[in-house]
N, C-alpha and C positions, 0 to 999 in steps of 0.2 A: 553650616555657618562656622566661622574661625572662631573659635572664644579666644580675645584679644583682654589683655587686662595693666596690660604696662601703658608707660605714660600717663600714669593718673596718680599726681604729684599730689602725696599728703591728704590724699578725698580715703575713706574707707571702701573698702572693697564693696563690690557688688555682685550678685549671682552668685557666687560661691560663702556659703556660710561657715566653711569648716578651711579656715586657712590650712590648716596640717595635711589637708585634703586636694591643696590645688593644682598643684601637677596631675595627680589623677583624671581633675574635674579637663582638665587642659586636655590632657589626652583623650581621654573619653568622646569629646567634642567635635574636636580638630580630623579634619582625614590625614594631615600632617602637620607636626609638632616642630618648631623649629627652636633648636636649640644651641645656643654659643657658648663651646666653649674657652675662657680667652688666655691668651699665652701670657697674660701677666696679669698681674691684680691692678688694675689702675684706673681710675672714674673714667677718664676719658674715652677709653679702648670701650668700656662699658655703655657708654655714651653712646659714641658708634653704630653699636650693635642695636642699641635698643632704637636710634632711629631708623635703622635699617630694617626693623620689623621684625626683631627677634623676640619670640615666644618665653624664654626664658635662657636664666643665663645661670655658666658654671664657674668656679672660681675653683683655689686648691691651696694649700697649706701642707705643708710638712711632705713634702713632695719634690722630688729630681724629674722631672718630666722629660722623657725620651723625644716628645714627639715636637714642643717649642723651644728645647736646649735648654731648658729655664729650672732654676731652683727658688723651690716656693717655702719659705722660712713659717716660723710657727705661727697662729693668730694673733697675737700683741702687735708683729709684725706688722698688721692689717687691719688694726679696728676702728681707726678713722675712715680707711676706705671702703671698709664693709659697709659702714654705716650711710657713704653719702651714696653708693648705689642703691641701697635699700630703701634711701629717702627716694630718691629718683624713679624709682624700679616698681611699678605692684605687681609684677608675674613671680614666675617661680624662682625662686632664687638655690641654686645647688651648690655643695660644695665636695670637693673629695679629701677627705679630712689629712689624708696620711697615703704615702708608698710604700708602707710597710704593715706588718700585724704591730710591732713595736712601735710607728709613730701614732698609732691613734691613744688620746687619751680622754679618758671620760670629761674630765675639769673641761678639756676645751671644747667637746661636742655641746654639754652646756653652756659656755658662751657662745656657740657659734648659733644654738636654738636661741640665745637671747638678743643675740644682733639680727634675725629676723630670718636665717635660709629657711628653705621649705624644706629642700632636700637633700640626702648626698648619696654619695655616690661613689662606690668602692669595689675592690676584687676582693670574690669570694673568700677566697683566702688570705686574704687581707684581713678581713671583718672578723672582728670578735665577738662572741656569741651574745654581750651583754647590750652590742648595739641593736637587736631586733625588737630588747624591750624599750627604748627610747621612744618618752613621750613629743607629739608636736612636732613631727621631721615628720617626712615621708623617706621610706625607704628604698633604695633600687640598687640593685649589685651588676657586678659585670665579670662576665667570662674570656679568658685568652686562647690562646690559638690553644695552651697544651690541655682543655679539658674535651673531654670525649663529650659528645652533643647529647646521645643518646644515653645521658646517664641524668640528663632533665629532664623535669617535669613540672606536676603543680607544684606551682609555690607561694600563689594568693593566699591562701590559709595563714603561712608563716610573717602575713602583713609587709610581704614582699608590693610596692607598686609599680616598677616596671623594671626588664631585664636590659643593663647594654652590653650587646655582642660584640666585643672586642676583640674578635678573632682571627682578625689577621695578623700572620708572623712578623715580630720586628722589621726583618730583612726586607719586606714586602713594601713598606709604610710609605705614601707616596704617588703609589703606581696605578694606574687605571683600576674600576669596578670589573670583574669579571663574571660571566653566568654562573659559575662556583660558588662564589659568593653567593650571588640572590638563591644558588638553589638552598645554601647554607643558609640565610636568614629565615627563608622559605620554611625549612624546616623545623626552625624556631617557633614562628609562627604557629604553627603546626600541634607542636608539644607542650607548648608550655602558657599557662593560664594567664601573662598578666602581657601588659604590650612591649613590645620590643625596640631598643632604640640601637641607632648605628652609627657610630661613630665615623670620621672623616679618619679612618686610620688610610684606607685609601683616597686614592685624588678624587674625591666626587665633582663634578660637574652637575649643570642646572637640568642637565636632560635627563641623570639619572634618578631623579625624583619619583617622575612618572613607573618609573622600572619600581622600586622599591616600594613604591605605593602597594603596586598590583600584588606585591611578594605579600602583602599585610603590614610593611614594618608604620611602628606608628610615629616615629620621631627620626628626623637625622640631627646628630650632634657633631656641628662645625668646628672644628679645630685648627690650629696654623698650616697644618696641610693643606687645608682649603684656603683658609682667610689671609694669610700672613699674621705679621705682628703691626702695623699701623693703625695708624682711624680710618687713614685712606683706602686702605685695600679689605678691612672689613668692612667700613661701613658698603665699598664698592661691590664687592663677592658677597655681603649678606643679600644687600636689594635684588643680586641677580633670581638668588636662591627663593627670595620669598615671593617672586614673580612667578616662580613657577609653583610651589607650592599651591600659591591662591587661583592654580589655573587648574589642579584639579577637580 
């Protein structure tokens, strides 16, 4: 059964009693996780997604993002509209703080725990060591094409909640799923103790679900490589994705 928890405007949560928790409790659940991430900060895009049956959603701050051309300004920036997707929104709410080690700063991961995300979501080497003791977030890191695979492992212990494989080369971004790939997430799966999530850094399609399932991966995270920038062609490319998802 899908643990579903968005659309529930302004009611308190139910079944999960540990909000800091809920992406976990999501994954855990779910045989697949459907995750949006959207090429701009804006309620409506957010909208979109959420009627199109997206599992949670990822927003970004202090960030040049390669993949929607887009540069995402600091949180002041965004605190009206953090605030009216999180009124709208009870699923997981994520955010990727910063593109660099030098844009994350603690002052704003604390407002960003107090406008409501669950979780974020950053490169390894990005992260500074002080964000693993943050209370109230859940935590998840992501790896690029240049780290060597085989130098992971567990990382539950470290209050790690899930890994996203970001490893496809810039150059690549785009281009169809390859057996490469699944054998590489594959082996994710494989090594490393917490769930693994895949990013739309390739052009996913609604058929490669079924593929990535089998691999273990436990969430795909849609980005404007897949969805575009609209309402239109998100909320249109979400419905396709979460048809197949619920047909596992």
């Amino acid at each position: 059964m899908r643990l579903s928890l968005h659309r529930i405007n302004r009611i308190p949560f139910t079944g999960v009693k540990d909000l800091s928790a809920l992406l976990k409790q999501i994954l855990k659940e779910n045989k697949m996780t459907l995750i949006v991430s959207l090429p701009e900060n804006r309620f409506d895009l957010a909208k979109a997604a959420i009627q199109a049956g997206a599992d949670a959603i990822k927003l970004h701050v202090n960030v040049n993002h390669r993949a929607s051309g887009n540069i995402f300004e600091s949180v002041d920036s965004y605190v009206e509209v953090f605030r009216s997707i999180r009124d709208d929104f009870s699923g997981p709410l994520g955010i990727v703080p910063g593109g660099s080690f030098e844009d994350i700063r603690q002052s704003e991961m604390e407002q960003l725990i107090a406008l409501g995300f669950n979780f974020y979501s950053i490169y390894a080497h990005d992260k500074p060591s002080w964000m693993l003791g943050l209370d109230k977030i859940e935590k998840t890191f992501a790896i690029s094409s240049d780290y060597s695979l085989n130098t992971l492992g567990k990382v539950y212990h470290l209050g790690i909640t899930a890994l996203e494989a970001s490893i496809i080369p810039g150059e690549e971004y785009g281009t169809p799923l390859t057996f490469r790939d699944v054998l590489a997430y594959n082996w994710l799966v494989q090594h490393v103790d917490v769930p693994v999530l895949v990013p739309s850094q390739r052009k996913l399609v609604p058929s490669d679900i079924s593929i990535l399932a089998n691999a273990g991966v436990k969430a795909v995270m849609l980005g404007a490589i897949v969805i575009g920038n609209t309402e239109e062609s998100i909320q249109e490319r979400i419905s396709l994705f979460r048809k197949a998802i619920d047909l596992l």
